[in-house]
C-alpha positions as protocol buffer text, in pm:
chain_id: "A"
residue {
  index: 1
  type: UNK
  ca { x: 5755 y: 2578 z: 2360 }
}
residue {
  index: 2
  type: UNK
  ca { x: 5534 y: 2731 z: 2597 }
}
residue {
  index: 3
  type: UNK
  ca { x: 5465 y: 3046 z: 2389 }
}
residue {
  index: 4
  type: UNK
  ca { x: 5321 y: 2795 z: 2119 }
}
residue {
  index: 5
  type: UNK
  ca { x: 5122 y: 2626 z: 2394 }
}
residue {
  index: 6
  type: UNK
  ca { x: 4966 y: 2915 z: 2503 }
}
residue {
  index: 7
  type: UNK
  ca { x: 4921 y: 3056 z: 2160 }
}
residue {
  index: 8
  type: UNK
  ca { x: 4704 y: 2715 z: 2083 }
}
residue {
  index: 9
  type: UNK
  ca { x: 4494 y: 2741 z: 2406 }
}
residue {
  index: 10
  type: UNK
  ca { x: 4384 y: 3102 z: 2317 }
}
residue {
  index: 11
  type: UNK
  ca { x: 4283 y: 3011 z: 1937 }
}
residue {
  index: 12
  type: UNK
  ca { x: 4013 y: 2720 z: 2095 }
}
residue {
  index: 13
  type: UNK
  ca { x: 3932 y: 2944 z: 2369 }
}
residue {
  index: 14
  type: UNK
  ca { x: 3818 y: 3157 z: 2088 }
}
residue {
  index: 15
  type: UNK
  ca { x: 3669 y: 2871 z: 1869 }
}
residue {
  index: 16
  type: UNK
  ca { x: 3452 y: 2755 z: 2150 }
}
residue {
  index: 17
  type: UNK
  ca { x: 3292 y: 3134 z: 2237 }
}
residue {
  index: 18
  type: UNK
  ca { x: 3199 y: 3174 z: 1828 }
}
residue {
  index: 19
  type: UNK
  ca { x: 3019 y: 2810 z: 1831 }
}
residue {
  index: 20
  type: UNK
  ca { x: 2708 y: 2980 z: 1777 }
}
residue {
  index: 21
  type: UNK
  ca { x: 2804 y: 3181 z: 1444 }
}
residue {
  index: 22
  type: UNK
  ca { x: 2902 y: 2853 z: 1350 }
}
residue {
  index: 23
  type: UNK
  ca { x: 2718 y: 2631 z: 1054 }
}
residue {
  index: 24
  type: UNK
  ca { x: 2547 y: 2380 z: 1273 }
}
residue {
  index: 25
  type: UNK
  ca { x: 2588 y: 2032 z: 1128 }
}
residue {
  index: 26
  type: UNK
  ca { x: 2247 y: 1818 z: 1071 }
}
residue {
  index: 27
  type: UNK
  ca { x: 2184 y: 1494 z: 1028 }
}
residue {
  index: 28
  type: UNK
  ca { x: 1884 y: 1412 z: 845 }
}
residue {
  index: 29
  type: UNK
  ca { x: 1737 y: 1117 z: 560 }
}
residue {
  index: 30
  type: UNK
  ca { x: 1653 y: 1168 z: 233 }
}
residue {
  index: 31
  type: UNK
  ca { x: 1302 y: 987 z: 166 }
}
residue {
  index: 32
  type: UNK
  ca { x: 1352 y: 873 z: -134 }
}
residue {
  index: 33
  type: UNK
  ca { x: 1175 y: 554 z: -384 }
}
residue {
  index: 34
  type: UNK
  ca { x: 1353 y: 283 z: -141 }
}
residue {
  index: 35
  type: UNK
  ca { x: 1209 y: 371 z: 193 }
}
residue {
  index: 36
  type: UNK
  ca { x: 850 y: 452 z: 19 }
}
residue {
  index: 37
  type: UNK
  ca { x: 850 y: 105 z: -154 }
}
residue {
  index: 38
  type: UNK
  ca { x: 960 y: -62 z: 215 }
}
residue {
  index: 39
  type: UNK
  ca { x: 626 y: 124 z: 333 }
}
residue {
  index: 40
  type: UNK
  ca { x: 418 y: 33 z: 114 }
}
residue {
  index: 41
  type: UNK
  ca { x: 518 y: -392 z: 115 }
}
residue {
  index: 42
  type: UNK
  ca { x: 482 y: -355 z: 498 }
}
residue {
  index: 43
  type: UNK
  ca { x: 145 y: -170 z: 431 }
}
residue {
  index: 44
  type: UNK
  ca { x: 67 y: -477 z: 178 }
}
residue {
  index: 45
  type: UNK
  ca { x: 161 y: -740 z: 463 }
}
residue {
  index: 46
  type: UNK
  ca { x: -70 y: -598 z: 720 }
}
residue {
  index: 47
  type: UNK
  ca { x: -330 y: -596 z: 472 }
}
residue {
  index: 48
  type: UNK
  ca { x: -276 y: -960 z: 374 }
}
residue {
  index: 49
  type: UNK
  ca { x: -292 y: -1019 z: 746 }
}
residue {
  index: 50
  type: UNK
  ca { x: -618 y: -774 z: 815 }
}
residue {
  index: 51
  type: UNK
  ca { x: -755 y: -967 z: 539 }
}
residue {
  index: 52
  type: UNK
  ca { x: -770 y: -1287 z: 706 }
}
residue {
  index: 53
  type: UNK
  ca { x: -989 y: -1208 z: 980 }
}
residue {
  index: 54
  type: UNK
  ca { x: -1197 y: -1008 z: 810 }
}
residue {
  index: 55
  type: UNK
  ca { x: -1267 y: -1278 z: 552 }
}
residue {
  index: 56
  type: UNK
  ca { x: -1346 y: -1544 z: 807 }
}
residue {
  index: 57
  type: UNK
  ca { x: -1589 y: -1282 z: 987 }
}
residue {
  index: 58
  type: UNK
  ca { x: -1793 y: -1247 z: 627 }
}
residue {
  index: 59
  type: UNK
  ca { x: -1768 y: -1567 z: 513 }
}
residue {
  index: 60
  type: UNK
  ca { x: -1955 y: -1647 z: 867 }
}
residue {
  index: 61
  type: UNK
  ca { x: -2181 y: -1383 z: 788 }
}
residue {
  index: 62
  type: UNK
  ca { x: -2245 y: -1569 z: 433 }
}
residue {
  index: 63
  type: UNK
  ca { x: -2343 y: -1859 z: 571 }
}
residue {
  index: 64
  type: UNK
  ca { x: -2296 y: -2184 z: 414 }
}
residue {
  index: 65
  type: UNK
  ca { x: -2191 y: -2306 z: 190 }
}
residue {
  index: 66
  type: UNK
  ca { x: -1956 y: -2017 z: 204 }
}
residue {
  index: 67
  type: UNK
  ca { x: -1820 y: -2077 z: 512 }
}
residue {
  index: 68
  type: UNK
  ca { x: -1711 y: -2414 z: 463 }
}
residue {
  index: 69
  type: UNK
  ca { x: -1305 y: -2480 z: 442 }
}
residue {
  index: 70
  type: UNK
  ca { x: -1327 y: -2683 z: 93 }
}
residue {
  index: 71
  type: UNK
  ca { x: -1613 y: -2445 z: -66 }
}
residue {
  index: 72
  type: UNK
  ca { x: -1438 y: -2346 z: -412 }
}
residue {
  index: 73
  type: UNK
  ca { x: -1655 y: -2304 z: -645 }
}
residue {
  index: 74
  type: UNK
  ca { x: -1616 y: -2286 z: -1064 }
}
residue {
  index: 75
  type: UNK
  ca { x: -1568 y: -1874 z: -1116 }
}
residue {
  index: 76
  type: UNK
  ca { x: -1859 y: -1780 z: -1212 }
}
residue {
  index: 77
  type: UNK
  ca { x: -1913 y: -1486 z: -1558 }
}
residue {
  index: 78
  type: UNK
  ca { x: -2056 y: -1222 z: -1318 }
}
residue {
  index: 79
  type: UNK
  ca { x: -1697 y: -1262 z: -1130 }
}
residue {
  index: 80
  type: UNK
  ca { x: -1523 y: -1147 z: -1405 }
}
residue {
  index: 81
  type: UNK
  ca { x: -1646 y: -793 z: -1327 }
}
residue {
  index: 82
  type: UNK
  ca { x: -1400 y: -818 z: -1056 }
}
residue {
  index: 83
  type: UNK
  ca { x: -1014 y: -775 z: -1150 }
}
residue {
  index: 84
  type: UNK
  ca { x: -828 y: -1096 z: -1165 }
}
residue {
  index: 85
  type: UNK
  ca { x: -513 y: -1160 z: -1019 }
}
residue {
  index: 86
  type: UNK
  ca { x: -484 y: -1484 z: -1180 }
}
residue {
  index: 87
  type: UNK
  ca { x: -259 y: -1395 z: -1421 }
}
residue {
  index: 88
  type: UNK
  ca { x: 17 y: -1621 z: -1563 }
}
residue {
  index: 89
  type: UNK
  ca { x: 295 y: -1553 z: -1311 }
}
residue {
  index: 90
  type: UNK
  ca { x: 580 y: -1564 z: -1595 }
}
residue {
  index: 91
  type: UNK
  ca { x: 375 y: -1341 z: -1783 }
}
residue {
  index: 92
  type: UNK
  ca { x: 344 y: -1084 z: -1510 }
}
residue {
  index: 93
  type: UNK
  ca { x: 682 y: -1106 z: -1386 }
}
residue {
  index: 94
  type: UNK
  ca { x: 771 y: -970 z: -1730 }
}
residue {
  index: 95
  type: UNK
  ca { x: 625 y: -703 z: -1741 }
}
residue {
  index: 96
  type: UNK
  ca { x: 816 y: -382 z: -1631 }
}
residue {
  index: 97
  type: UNK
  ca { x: 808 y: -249 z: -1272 }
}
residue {
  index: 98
  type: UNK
  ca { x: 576 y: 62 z: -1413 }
}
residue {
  index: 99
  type: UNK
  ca { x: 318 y: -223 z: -1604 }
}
residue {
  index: 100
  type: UNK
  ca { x: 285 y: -444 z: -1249 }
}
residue {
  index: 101
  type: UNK
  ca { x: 266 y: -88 z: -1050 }
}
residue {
  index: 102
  type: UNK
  ca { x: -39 y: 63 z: -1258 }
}
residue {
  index: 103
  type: UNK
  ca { x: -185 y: -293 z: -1256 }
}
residue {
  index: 104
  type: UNK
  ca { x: -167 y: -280 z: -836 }
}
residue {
  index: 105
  type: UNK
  ca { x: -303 y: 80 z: -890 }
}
residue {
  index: 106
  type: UNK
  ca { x: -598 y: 6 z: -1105 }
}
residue {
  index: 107
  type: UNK
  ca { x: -678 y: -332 z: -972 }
}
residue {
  index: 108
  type: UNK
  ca { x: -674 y: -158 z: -559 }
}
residue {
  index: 109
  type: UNK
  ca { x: -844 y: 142 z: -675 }
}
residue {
  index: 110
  type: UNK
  ca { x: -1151 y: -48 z: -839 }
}
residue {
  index: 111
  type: UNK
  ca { x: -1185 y: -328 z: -566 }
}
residue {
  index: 112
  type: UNK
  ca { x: -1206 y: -13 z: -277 }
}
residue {
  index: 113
  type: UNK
  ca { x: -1472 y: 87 z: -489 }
}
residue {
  index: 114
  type: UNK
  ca { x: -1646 y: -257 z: -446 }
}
residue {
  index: 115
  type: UNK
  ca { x: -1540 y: -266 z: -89 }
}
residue {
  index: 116
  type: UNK
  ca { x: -1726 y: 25 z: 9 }
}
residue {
  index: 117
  type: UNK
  ca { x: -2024 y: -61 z: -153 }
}
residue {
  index: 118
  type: UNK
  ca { x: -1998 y: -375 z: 26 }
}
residue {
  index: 119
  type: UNK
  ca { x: -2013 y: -223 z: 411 }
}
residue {
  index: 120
  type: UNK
  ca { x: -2305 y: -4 z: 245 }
}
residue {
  index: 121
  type: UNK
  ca { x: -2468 y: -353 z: 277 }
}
residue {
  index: 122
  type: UNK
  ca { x: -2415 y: -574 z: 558 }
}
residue {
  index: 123
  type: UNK
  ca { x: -2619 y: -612 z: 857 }
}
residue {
  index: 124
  type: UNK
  ca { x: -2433 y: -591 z: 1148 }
}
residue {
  index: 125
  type: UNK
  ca { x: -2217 y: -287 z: 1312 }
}
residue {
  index: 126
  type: UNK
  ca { x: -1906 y: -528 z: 1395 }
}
residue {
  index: 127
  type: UNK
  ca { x: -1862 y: -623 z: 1051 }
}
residue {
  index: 128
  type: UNK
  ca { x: -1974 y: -270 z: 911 }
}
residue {
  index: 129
  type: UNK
  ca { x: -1678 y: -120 z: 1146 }
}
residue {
  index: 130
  type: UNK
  ca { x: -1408 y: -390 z: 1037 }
}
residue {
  index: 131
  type: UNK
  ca { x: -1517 y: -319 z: 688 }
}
residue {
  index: 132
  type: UNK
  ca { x: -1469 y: 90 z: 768 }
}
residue {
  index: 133
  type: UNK
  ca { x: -1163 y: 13 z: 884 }
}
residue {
  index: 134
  type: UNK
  ca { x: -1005 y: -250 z: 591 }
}
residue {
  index: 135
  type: UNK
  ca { x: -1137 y: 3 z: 374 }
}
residue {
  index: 136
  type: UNK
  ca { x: -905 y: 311 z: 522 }
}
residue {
  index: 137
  type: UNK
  ca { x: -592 y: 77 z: 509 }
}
residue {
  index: 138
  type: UNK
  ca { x: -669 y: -18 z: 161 }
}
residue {
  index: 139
  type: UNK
  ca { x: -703 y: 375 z: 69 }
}
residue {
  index: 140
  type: UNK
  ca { x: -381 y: 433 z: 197 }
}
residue {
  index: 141
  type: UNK
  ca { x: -238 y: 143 z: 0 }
}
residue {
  index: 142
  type: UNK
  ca { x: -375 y: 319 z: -335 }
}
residue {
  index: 143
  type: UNK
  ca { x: -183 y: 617 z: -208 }
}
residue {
  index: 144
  type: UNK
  ca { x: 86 y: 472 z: -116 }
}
residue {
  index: 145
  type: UNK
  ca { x: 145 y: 294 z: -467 }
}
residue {
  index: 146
  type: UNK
  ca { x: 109 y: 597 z: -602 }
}
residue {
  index: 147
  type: UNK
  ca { x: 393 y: 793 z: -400 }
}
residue {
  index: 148
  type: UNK
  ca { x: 600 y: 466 z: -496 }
}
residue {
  index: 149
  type: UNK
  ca { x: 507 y: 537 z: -899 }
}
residue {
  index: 150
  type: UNK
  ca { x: 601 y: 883 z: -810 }
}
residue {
  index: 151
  type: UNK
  ca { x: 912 y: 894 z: -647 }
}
residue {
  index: 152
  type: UNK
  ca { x: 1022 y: 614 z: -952 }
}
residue {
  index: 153
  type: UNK
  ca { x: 876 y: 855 z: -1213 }
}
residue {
  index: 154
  type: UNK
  ca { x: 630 y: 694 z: -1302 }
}
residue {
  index: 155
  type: UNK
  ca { x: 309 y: 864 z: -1440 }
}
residue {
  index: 156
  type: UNK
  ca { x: -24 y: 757 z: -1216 }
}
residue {
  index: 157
  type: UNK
  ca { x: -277 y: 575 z: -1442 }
}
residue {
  index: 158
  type: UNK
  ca { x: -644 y: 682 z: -1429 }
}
residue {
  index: 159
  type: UNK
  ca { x: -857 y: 555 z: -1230 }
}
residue {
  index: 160
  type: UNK
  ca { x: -1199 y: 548 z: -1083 }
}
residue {
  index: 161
  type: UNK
  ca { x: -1320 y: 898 z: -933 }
}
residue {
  index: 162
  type: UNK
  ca { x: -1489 y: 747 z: -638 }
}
residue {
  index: 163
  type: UNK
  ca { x: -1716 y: 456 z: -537 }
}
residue {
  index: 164
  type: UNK
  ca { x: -1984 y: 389 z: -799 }
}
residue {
  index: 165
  type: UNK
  ca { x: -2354 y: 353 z: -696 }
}
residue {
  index: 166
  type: UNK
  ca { x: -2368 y: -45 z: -777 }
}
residue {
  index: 167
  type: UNK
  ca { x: -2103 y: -249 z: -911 }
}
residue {
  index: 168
  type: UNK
  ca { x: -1917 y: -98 z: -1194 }
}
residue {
  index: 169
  type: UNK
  ca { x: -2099 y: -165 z: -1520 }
}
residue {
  index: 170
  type: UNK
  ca { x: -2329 y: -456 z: -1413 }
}
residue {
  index: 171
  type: UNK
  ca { x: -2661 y: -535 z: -1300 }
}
residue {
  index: 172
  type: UNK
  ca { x: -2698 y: -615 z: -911 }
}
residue {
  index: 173
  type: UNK
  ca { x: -2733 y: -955 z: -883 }
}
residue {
  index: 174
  type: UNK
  ca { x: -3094 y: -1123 z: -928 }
}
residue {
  index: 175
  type: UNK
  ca { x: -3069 y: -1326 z: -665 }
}
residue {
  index: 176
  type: UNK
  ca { x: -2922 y: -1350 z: -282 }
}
residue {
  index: 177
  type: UNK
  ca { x: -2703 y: -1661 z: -347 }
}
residue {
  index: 178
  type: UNK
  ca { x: -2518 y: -1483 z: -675 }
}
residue {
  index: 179
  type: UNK
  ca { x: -2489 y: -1190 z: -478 }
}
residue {
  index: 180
  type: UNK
  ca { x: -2301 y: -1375 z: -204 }
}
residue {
  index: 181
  type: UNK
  ca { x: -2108 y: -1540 z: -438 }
}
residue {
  index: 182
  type: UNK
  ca { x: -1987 y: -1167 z: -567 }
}
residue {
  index: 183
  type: UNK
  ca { x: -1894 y: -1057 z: -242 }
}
residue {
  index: 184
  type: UNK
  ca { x: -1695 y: -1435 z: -229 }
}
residue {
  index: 185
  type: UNK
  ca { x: -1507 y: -1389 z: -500 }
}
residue {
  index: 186
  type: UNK
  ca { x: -1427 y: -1006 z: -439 }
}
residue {
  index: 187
  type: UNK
  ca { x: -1265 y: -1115 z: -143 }
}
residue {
  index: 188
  type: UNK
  ca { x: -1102 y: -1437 z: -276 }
}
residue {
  index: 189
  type: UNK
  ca { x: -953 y: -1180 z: -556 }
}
residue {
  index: 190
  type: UNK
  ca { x: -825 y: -935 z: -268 }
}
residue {
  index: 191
  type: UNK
  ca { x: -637 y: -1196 z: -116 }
}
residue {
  index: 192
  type: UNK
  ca { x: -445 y: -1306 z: -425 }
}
residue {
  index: 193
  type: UNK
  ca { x: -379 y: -954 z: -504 }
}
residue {
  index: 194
  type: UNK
  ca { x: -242 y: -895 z: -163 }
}
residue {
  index: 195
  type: UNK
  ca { x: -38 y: -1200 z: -169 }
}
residue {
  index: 196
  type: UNK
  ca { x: 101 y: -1138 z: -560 }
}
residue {
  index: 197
  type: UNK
  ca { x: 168 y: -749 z: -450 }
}
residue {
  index: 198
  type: UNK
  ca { x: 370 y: -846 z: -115 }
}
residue {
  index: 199
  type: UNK
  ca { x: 620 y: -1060 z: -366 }
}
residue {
  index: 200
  type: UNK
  ca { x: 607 y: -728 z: -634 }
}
residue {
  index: 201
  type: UNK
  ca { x: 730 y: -460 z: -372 }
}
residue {
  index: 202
  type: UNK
  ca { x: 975 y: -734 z: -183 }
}
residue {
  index: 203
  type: UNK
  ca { x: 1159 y: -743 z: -507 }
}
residue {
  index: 204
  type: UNK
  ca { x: 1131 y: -359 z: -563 }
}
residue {
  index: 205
  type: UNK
  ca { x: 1269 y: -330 z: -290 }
}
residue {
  index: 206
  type: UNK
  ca { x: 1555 y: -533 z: -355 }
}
residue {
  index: 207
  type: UNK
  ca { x: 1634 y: -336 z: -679 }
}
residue {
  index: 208
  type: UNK
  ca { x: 1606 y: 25 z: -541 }
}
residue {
  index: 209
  type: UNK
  ca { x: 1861 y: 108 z: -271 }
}
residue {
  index: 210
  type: UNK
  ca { x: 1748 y: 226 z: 30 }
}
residue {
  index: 211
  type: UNK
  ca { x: 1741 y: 580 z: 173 }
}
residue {
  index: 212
  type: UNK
  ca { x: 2037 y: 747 z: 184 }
}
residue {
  index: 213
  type: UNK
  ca { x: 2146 y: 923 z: 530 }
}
residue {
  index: 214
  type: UNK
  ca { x: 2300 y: 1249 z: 439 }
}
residue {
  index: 215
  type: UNK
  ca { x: 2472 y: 1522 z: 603 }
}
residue {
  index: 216
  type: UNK
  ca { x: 2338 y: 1919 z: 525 }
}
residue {
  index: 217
  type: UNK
  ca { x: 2536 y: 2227 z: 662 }
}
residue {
  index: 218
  type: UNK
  ca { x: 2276 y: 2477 z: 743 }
}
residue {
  index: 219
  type: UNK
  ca { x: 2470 y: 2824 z: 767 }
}
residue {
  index: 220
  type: UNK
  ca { x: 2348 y: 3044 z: 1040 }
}
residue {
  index: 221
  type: UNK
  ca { x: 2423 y: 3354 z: 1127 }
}
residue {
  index: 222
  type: UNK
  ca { x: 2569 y: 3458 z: 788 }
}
């Protein structure tokens, strides 16, 4: 009928003059452990790929016989300093997601330290800079790991306050081919970490679902 009609026209004329006092409808994603964990295994990738030029830049700057595609030398006892990623990989991947986590935390944490005592050392500004720079990334990969171990709740191990004045708990080296073969080995250990962490957070990853999209009414005007 056409009262009805007209009686329905007048109710959404009213509707669409109060749109204002209306709850307005957002749209907006909850960052939650998934999307932090996809973060930080991109972060890791970059790295791994950062890595690789810088490596080839230093080993140039070593010298031979560092430089050479089949150097690999026996690891030597001042290495062990270092922390090892050579770890039995059945024996790693059982340990729980919070055991590998603190060991990326630990293990990035200590080798930044080494890293920045590193570009406190080399000779050239290019290298210095790419060092600066591999450095910052790597900081934000500690932090990053942590915001992972967070958002899991996950307590954050300890870990060094800041970058030591020499290598942590060890003479410098007594001569420069040792010392070269510390910074060879530091690196050599960076990129199996970096490798060994990209396969920890791509199976994270696969475990934690990602972010959720949510809707949230946000009442205004009441």
């Amino acid at each position: 009928p056409a009262g009805d009609s007209w009686g329905i026209f007048t109710f959404l004329c009213a509707a669409l003059c109060n749109l204002p006092a209306l709850p307005a409808l957002n749209c907006s994603e909850e960052l939650g452990a998934g999307q932090s964990i996809q973060q930080t295994y991109d972060l890791t990738r970059y790295l791994e790929h950062q890595l690789r030029t810088l490596a080839g830049t230093y080993l140039n700057y070593l010298g031979p016989p560092f430089n050479e595609p089949d150097f690999n030398p026996p690891r030597l006892a001042r290495a062990e300093r270092v922390p090892s990623a050579t770890v039995d990989l059945d024996l790693w991947r059982g340990l729980t997601d919070n055991a590998r986590l603190a060991a990326n935390y630990r293990a990035y944490s200590r080798l930044l330290c080494y890293l920045r005592v590193l570009d406190g050392q080399v000779g050239t500004a290019e290298l210095r800079h790419r060092l600066a720079h591999f450095c910052a990334s790597l900081q934000g990969l500690v932090l990053s790991i942590g915001g992972v171990m967070s958002s899991l709740g996950y307590p954050l191990p300890a870990g060094p306050a800041g970058p030591p004045a020499g290598p942590p708990g060890t003479a410098p080296a007594p001569n420069d081919f040792l010392k070269k073969m510390d910074d060879f080995w530091l690196l050599k250990e960076l990129q199996t970490w970096l490798w060994r962490s990209a396969k920890d957070f791509n199976r994270l990853k696969k475990k934690v679902p990602p972010a959720v999209v949510t809707l949230r009414l946000e009442a205004r005007g009441f």
